[in-house]
VOMI-653722 format. One record per residue (C-alpha): x, y, z; residue in three letters; residue number from 1. Coordinates in steps of 0.5 Angstrom, whole numbers, plus 500, padded with zeros to 3 digits. Layout:
N
+-----+-----+-----+------+-----+
:  xx :  yy :  zz : type : seq :
+-----+-----+-----+------+-----+
:   X :   Y :   Z :  ALA : NUM :
...
+-----+-----+-----+------+-----+
% end
This chain:
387
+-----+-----+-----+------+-----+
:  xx :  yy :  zz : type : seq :
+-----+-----+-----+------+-----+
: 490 : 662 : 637 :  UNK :   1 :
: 484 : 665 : 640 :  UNK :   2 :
: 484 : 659 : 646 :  UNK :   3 :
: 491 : 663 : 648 :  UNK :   4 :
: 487 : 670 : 650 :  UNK :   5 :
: 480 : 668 : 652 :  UNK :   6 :
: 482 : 666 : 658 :  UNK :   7 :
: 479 : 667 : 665 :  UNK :   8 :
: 482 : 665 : 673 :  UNK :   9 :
: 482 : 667 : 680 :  UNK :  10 :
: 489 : 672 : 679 :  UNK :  11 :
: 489 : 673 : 687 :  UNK :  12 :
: 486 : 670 : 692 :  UNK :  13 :
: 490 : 671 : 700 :  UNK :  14 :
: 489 : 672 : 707 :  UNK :  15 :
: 494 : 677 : 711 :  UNK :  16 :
: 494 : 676 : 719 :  UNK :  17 :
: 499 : 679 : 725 :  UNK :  18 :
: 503 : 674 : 729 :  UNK :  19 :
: 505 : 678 : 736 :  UNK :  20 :
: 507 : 686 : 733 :  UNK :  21 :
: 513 : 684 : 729 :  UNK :  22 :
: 510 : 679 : 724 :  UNK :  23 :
: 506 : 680 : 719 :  UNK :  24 :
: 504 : 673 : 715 :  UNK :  25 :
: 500 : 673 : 708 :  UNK :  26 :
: 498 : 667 : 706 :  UNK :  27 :
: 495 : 664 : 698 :  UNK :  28 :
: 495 : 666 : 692 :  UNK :  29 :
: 499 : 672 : 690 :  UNK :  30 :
: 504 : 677 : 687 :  UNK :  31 :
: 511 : 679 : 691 :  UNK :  32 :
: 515 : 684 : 688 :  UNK :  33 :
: 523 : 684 : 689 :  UNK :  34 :
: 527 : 690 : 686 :  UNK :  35 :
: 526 : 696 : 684 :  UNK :  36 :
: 526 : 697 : 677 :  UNK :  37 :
: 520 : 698 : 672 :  UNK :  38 :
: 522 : 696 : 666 :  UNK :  39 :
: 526 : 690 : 666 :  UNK :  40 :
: 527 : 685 : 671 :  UNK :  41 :
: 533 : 683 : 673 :  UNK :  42 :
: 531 : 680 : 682 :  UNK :  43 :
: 523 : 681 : 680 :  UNK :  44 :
: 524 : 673 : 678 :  UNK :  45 :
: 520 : 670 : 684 :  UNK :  46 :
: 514 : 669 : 679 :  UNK :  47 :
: 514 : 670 : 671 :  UNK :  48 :
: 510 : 675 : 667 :  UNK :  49 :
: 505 : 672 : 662 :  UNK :  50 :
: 506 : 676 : 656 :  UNK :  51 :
: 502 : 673 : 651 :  UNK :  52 :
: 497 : 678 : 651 :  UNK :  53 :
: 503 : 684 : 651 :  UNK :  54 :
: 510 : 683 : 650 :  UNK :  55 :
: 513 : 689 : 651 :  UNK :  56 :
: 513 : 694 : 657 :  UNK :  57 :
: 507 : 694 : 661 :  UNK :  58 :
: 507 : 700 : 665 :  UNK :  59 :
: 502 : 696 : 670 :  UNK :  60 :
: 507 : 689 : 671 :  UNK :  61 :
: 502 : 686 : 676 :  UNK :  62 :
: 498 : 686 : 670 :  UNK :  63 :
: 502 : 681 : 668 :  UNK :  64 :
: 505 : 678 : 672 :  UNK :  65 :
: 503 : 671 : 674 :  UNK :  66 :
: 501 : 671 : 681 :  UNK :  67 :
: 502 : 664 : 685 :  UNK :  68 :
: 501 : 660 : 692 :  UNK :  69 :
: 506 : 662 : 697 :  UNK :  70 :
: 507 : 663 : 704 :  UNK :  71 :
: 509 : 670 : 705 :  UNK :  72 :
: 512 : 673 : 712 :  UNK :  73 :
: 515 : 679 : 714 :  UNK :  74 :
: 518 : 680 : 720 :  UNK :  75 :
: 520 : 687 : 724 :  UNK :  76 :
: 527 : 688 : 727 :  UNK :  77 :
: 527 : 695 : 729 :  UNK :  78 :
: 533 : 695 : 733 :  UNK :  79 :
: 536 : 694 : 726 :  UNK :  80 :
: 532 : 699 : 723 :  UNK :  81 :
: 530 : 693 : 717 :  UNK :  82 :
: 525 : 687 : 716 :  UNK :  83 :
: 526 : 680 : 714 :  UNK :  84 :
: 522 : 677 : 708 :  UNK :  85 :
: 522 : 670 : 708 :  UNK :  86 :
: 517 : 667 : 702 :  UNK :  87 :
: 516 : 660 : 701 :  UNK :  88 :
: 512 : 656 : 695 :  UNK :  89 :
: 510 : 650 : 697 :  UNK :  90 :
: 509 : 647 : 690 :  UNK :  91 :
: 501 : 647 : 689 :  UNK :  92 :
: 501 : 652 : 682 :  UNK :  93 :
: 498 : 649 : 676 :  UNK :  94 :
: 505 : 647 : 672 :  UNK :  95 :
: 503 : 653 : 667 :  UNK :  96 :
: 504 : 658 : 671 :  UNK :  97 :
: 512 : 657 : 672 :  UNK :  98 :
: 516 : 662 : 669 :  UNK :  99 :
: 515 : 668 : 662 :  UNK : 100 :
: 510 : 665 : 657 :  UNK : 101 :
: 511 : 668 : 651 :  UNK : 102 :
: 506 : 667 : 643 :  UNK : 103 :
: 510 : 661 : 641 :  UNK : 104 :
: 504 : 660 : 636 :  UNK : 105 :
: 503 : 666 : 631 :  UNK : 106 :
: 500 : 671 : 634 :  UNK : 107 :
: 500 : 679 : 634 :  UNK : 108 :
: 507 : 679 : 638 :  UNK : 109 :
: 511 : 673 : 637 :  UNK : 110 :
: 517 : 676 : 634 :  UNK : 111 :
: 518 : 679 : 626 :  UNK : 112 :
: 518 : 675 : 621 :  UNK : 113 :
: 514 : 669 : 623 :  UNK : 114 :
: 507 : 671 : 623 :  UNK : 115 :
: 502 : 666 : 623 :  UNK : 116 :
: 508 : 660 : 625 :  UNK : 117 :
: 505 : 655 : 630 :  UNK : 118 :
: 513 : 654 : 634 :  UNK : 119 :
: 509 : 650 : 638 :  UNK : 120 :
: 506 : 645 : 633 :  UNK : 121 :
: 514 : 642 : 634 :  UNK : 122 :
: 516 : 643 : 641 :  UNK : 123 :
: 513 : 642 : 647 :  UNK : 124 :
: 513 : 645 : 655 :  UNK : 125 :
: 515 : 640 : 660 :  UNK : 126 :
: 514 : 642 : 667 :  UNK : 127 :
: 517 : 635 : 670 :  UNK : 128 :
: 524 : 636 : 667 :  UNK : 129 :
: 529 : 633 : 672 :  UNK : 130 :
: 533 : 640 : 672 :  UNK : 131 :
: 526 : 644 : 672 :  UNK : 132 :
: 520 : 640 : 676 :  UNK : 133 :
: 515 : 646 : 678 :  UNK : 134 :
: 512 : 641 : 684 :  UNK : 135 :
: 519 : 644 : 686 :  UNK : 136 :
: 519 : 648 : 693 :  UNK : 137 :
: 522 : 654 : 691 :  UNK : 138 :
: 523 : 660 : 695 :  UNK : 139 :
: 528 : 665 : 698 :  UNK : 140 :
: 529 : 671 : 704 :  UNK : 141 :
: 530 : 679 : 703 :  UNK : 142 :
: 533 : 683 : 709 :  UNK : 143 :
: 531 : 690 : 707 :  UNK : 144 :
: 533 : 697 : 711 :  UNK : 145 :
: 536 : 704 : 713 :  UNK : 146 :
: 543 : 705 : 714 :  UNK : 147 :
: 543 : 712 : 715 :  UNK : 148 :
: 540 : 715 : 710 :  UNK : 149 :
: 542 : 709 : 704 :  UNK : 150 :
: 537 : 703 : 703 :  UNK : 151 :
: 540 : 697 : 702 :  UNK : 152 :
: 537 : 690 : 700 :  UNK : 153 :
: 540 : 683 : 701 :  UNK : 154 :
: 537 : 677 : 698 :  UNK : 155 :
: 538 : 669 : 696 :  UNK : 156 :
: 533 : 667 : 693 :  UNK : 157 :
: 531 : 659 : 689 :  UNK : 158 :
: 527 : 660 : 683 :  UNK : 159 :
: 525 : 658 : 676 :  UNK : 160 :
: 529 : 661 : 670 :  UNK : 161 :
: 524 : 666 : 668 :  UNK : 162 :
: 525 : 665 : 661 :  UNK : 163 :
: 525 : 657 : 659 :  UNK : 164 :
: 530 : 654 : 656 :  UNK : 165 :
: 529 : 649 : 650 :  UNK : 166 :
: 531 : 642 : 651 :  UNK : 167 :
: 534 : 640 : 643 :  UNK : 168 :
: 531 : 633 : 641 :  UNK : 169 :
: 539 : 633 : 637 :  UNK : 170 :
: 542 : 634 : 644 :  UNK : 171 :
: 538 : 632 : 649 :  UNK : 172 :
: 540 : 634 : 656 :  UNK : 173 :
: 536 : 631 : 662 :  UNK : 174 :
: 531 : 627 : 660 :  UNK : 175 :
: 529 : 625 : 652 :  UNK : 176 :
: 524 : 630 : 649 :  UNK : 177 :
: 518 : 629 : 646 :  UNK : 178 :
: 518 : 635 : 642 :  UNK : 179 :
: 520 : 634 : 634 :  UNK : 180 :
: 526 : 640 : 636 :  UNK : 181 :
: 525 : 639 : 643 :  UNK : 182 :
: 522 : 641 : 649 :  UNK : 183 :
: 522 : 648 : 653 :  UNK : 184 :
: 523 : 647 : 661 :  UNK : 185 :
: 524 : 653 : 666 :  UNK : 186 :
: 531 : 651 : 670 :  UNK : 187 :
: 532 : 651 : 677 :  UNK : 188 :
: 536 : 658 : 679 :  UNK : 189 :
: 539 : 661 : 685 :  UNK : 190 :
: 539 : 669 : 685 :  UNK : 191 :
: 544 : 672 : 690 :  UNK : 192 :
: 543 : 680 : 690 :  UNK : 193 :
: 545 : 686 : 694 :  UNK : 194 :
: 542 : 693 : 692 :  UNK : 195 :
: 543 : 700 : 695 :  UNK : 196 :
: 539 : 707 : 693 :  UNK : 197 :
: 539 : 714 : 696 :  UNK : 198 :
: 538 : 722 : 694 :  UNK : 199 :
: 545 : 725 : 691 :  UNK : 200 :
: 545 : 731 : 697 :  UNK : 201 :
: 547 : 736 : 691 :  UNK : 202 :
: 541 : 735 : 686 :  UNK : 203 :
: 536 : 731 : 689 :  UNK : 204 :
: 537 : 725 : 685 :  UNK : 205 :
: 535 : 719 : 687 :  UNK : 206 :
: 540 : 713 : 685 :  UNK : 207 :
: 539 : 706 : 686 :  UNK : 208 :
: 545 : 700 : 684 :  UNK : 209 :
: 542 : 693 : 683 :  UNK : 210 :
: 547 : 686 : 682 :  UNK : 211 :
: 545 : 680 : 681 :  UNK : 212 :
: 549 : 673 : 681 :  UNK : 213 :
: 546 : 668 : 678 :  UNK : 214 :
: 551 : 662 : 678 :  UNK : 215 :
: 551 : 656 : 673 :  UNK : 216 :
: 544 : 659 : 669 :  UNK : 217 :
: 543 : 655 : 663 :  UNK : 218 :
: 544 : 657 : 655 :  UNK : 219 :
: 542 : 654 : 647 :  UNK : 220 :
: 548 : 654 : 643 :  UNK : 221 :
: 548 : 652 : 636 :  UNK : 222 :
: 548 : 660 : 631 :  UNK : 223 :
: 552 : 656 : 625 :  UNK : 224 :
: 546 : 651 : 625 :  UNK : 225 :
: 541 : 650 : 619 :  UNK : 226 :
: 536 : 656 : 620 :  UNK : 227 :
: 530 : 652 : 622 :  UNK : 228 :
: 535 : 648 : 628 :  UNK : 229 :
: 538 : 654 : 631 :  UNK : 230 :
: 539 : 655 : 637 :  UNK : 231 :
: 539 : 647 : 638 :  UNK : 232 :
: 546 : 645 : 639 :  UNK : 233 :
: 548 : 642 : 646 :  UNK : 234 :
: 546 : 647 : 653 :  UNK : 235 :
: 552 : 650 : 657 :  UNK : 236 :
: 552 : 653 : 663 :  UNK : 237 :
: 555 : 660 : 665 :  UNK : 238 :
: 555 : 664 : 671 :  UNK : 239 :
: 551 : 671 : 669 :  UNK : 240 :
: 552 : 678 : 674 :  UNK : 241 :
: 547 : 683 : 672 :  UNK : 242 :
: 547 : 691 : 674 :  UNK : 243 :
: 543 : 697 : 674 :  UNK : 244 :
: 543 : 703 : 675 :  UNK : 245 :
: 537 : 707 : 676 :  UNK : 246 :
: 537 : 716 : 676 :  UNK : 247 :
: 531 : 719 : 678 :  UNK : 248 :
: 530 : 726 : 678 :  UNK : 249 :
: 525 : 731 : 678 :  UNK : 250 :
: 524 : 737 : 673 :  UNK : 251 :
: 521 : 745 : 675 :  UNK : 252 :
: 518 : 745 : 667 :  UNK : 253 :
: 513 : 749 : 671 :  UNK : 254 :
: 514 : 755 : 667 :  UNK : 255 :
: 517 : 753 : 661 :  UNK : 256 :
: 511 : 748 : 659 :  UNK : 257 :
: 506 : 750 : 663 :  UNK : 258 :
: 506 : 743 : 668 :  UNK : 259 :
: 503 : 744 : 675 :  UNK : 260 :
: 507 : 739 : 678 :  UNK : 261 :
: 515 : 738 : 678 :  UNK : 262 :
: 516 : 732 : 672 :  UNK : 263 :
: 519 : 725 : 673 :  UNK : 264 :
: 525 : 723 : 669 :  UNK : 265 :
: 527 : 717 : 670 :  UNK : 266 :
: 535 : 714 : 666 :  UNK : 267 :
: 536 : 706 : 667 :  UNK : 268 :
: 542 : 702 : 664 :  UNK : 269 :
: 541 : 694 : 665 :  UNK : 270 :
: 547 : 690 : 663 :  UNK : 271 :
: 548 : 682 : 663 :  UNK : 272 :
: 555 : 680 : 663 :  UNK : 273 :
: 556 : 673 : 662 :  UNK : 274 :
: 562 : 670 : 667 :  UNK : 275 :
: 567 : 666 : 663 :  UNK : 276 :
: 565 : 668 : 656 :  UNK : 277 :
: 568 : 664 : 650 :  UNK : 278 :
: 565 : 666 : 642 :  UNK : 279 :
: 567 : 658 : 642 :  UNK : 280 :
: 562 : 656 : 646 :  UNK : 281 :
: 557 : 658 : 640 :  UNK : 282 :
: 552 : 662 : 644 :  UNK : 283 :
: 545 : 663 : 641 :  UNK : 284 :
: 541 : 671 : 644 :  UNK : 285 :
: 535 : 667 : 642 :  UNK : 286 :
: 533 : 660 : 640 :  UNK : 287 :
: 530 : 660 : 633 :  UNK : 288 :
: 535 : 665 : 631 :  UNK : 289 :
: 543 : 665 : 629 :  UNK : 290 :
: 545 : 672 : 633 :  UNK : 291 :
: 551 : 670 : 638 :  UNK : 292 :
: 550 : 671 : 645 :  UNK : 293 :
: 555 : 679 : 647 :  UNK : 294 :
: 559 : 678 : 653 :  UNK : 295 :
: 555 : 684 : 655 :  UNK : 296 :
: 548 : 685 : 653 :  UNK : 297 :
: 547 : 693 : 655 :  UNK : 298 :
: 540 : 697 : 654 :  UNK : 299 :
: 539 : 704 : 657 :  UNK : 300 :
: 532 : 706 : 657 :  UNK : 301 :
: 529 : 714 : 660 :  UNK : 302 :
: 521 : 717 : 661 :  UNK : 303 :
: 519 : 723 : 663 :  UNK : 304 :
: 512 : 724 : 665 :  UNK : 305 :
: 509 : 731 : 665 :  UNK : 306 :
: 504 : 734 : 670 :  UNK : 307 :
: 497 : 738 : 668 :  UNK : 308 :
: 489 : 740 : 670 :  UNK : 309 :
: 492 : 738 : 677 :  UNK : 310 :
: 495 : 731 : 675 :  UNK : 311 :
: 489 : 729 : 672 :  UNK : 312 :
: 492 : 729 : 665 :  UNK : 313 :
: 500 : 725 : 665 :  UNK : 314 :
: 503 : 726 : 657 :  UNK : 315 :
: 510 : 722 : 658 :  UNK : 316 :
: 515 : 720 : 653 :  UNK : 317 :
: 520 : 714 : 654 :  UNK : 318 :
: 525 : 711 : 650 :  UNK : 319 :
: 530 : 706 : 650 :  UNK : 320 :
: 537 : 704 : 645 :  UNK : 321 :
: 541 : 696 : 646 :  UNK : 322 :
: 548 : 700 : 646 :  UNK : 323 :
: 551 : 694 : 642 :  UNK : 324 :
: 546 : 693 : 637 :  UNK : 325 :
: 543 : 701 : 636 :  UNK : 326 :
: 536 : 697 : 636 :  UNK : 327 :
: 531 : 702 : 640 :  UNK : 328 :
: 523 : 704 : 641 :  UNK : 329 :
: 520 : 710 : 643 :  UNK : 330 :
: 514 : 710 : 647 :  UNK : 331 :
: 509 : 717 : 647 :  UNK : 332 :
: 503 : 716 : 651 :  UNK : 333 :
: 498 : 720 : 655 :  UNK : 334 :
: 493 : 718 : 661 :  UNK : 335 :
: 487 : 722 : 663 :  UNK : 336 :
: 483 : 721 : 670 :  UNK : 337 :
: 475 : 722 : 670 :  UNK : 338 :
: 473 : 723 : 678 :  UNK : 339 :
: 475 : 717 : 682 :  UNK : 340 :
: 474 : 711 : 677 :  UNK : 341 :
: 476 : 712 : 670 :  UNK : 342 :
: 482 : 711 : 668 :  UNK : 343 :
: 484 : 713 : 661 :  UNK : 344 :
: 490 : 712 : 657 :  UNK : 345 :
: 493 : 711 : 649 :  UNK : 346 :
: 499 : 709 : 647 :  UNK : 347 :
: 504 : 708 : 642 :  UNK : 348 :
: 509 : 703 : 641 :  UNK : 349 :
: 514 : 705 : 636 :  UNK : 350 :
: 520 : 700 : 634 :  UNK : 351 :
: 526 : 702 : 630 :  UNK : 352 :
: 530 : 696 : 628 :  UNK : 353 :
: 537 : 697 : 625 :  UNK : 354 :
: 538 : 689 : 623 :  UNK : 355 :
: 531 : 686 : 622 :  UNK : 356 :
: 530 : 679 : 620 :  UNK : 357 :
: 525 : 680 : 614 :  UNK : 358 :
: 524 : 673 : 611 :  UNK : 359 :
: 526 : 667 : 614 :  UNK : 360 :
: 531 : 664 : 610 :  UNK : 361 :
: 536 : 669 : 613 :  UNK : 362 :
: 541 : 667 : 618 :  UNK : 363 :
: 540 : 673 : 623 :  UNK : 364 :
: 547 : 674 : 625 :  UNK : 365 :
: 545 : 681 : 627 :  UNK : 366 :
: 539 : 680 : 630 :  UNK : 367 :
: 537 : 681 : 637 :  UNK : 368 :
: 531 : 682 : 641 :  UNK : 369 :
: 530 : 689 : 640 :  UNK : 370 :
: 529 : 687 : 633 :  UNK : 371 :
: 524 : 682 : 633 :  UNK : 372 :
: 519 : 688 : 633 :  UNK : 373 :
: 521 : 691 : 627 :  UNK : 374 :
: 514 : 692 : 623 :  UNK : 375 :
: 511 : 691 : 629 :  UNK : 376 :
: 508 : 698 : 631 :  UNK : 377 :
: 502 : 698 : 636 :  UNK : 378 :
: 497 : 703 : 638 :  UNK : 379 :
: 494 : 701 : 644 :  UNK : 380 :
: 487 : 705 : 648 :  UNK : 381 :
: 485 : 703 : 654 :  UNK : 382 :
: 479 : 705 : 659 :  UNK : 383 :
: 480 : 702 : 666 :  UNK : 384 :
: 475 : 703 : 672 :  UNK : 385 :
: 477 : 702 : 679 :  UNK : 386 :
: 472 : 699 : 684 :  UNK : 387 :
+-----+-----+-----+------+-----+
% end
């Protein structure tokens, strides 16, 4: 287990030149951000997030997200009032550095209750699977610009499915796999996305509509199976639409609680709606677990940061629901700034599952993600210093 954290490597490592006075090119190993949400991340999916270490919303995500070789070229076009992203990756990460890795083998965050279960000791990753080879060259382009006073994006983008799919050994698809259950592959996937944001003139919020359209995405199937082949039935393909809606406002609490600076109240609602949805299709919302897929999976999620001795000290507060399930979190925190250097910060991460899966033998038909952290409250403190 040890071997998972005590990892060492080069995170970032580029080069950033100016071809003629529109084009601007990074070259190397590096992180590209797509999408404007913090806490889920429905067109942030050009590189995965490690969350082996912490599995659950990580304000910093470029502290988990996992970084690779691309060629990044951003061109000007002022007479359009926009710029035009084009992201190439040529193939020449190290194959674990595909797609979301998760604590398969007994640690801290793997979900309640298999604490101590080594799931890689019966699966395998396979990076060289026919529908997910990570020697793929993957890429995509964005268009991003002013209408008036509306943003807008546009984006297609040919990526990994960031969270893997599981390759059953009873229903193989592809290839054979060589894991005892199967093996993990991320597929191949095209994004197509538009998003629009701008300040609502009346109250001065700031709203922002994503969607996303994920065509033929991959699914385990398999809720009615014995509890330790769940999730192994045969793999189906669905097309998938996720939205969010994001409202940002700020809040004059000066005087009712004494903040010197207006506060940030932020609300979110992130939806996947699977296109063509059959309960026949005998969907899984996890492997490993016998919850069946929703036609739509809704979570609304909100914080509020507040602002004290000129914005050094930063109490906040967040929160979320699965609209579907009641399953929800409460996140208290606070952040200290001592001069330029040191960064501060204690956290708690507070679970309340209404179905939590308690012992293994049970069938889990109302278990869903949220749940998986039942029992599984964390306080964390941290001390940065930035260089």
């Amino acid at each position: 287990m040890l071997q998972q954290y005590d990892q060492n490597e080069l995170r970032e490592f580029y080069v950033d030149t100016d071809v003629g006075d529109r084009v601007h090119l990074r070259l190397g190993k590096q992180q590209i951000v797509w999408g404007e949400t913090d806490f889920f991340h429905p067109t942030d999916l050009i590189q995965g997030y490690d969350y082996r270490w912490r599995s659950f919303l990580e304000p910093e995500s470029d502290e988990l997200r996992k970084p690779l070789i691309m060629a990044n070229a951003t061109v000007s076009v002022p007479e359009l009032n926009g710029d035009l992203q084009m992201v190439v990756r040529p193939g020449l990460d190290r194959k674990r550095d595909i797609g979301n890795n998760y604590d398969l083998y007994g640690g801290r965050w793997i979900p309640q209750p298999f604490k101590g279960v080594d799931f890689l000791s019966l699966t395998n990753y396979d990076y060289d699977h026919p529908y997910g080879k990570t020697s793929s060259v993957t890429g995509g382009t964005r268009w991003t610009g002013f209408a008036g006073p509306v943003n807008y994006a546009m984006s297609y983008l040919r990526t990994f499915a960031p969270d893997p799919v599981l390759n059953p050994s009873a229903n193989p698809i592809g290839k054979t796999p060589s894991g005892l259950l199967g093996d993990w592959f991320f597929p191949t996937i095209n994004v197509f996305d538009a998003s629009v944001s701008g300040e609502i003139p009346v109250t001065g919020t700031v709203a922002n509509l994503e969607i996303a359209y994920q065509p033929n995405r991959y699914f385990n199937t398999g809720t009615n199976l014995p509890i330790n082949q769940q999730g192994t039935g045969p793999v189906v393909r669905k097309d998938v639409i996720t939205t969010t809606i994001r409202l940002d406002q700020k809040l004059s609490l000066e005087r009712l609680l004494g903040t010197n600076a207006p506060s940030l109240f932020s609300l979110q609602l992130f939806d996947t709606w699977i296109q063509n949805f059959k309960s026949s299709d005998d969907i899984v919302a996890q492997v490993g677990w016998s919850a069946p897929a929703k036609r739509h999976d809704t979570l609304m999620t909100a914080f509020l940061t507040l602002n004290y001795m000129n914005s050094r000290l930063n109490p906040g507060i967040a929160g979320g629901v699965d609209l579907s399930t009641g399953d929800g979190f409460v996140i208290p925190s606070i952040g200290y700034q001592i001069g330029n250097h040191w960064r501060l910060l204690a956290e708690a991460d507070l679970f309340f599952a209404r179905h939590s899966r308690s012992a293994i033998p049970q069938p889990g038909q109302s278990t869903y993600g949220l749940a998986g952290f039942a029992n599984n409250d964390q306080l964390m403190l941290r001390a940065t210093y930035q260089f």
